[in-house]
TORKOL-4160 file (C-alpha; in steps of 0.2 Angstrom, whole numbers, padded with zeros to 4 digits, m for minus):
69
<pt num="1" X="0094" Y="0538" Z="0510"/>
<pt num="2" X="0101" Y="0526" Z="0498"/>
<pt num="3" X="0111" Y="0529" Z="0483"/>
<pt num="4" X="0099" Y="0520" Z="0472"/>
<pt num="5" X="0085" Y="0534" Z="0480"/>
<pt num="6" X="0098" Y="0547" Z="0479"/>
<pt num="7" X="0101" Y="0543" Z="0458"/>
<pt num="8" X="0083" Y="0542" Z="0455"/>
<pt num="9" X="0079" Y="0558" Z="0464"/>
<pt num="10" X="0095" Y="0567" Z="0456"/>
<pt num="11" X="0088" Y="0561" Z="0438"/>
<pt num="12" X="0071" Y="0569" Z="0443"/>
<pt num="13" X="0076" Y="0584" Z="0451"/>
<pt num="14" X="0089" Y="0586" Z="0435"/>
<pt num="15" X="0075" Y="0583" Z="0420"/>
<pt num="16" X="0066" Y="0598" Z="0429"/>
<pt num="17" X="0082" Y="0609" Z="0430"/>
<pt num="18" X="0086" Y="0604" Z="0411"/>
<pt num="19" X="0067" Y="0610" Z="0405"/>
<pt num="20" X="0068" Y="0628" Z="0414"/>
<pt num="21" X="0087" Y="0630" Z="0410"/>
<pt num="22" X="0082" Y="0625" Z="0390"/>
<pt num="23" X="0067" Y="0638" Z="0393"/>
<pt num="24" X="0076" Y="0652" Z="0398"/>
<pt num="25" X="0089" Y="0649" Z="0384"/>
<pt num="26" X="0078" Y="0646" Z="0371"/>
<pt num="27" X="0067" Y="0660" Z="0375"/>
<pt num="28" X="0079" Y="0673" Z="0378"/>
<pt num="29" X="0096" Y="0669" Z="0367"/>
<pt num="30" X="0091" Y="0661" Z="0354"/>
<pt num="31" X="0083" Y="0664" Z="0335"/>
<pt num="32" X="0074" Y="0653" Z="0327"/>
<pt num="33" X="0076" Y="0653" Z="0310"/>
<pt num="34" X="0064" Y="0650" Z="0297"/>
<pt num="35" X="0074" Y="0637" Z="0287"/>
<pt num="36" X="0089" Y="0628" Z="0297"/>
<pt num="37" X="0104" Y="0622" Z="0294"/>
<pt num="38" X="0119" Y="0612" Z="0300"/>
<pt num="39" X="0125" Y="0627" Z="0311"/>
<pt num="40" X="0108" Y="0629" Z="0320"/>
<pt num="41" X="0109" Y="0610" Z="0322"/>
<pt num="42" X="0125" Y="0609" Z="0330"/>
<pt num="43" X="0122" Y="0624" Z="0342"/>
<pt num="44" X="0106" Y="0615" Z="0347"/>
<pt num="45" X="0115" Y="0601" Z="0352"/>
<pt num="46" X="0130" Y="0611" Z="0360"/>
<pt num="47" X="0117" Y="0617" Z="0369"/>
<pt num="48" X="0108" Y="0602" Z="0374"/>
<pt num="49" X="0123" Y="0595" Z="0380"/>
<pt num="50" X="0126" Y="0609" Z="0389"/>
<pt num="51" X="0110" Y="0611" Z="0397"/>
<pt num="52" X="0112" Y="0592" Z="0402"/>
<pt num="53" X="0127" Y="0593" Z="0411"/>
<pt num="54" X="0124" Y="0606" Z="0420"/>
<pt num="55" X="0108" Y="0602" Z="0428"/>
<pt num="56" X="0114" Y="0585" Z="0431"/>
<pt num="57" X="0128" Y="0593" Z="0444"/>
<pt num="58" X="0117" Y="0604" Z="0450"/>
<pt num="59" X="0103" Y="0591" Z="0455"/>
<pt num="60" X="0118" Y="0581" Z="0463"/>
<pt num="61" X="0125" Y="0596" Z="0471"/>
<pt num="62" X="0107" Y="0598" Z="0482"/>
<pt num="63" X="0104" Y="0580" Z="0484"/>
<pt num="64" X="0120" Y="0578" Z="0494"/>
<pt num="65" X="0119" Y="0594" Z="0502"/>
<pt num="66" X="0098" Y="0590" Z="0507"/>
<pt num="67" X="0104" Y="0572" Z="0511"/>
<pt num="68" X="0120" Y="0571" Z="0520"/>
<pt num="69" X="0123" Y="0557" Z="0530"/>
């Protein structure tokens, strides 16, 4: 496979790892608040980064491992 496959399915696979991660912590860490402020606004974005990161390496951890060649 080639790296421009291996990108495309690593920026897949890591937009469905982002969504459940985001699900889970959404769902089962955090209140939402009925007003909001800069403190929910920069966890949200903390988070978000986070959740970003970590289901990019995770997606490009399985591609190699699936794809190795």
């Amino acid at each position: 496979m080639n790296d421009a496959t291996q990108q495309r399915l690593i920026t897949i696979l890591a937009a469905g790892i982002a969504y459940l991660i985001s699900q889970y912590v959404t769902d089962r860490l955090i209140d939402i608040p009925e007003e909001r402020g800069i403190k929910d606004d920069v966890l949200e974005a903390v988070l978000k980064g986070a959740t970003t990161a970590t289901s990019t390496i995770l997606a490009s951890v399985l591609v190699r491992r699936l794809f190795r060649g």
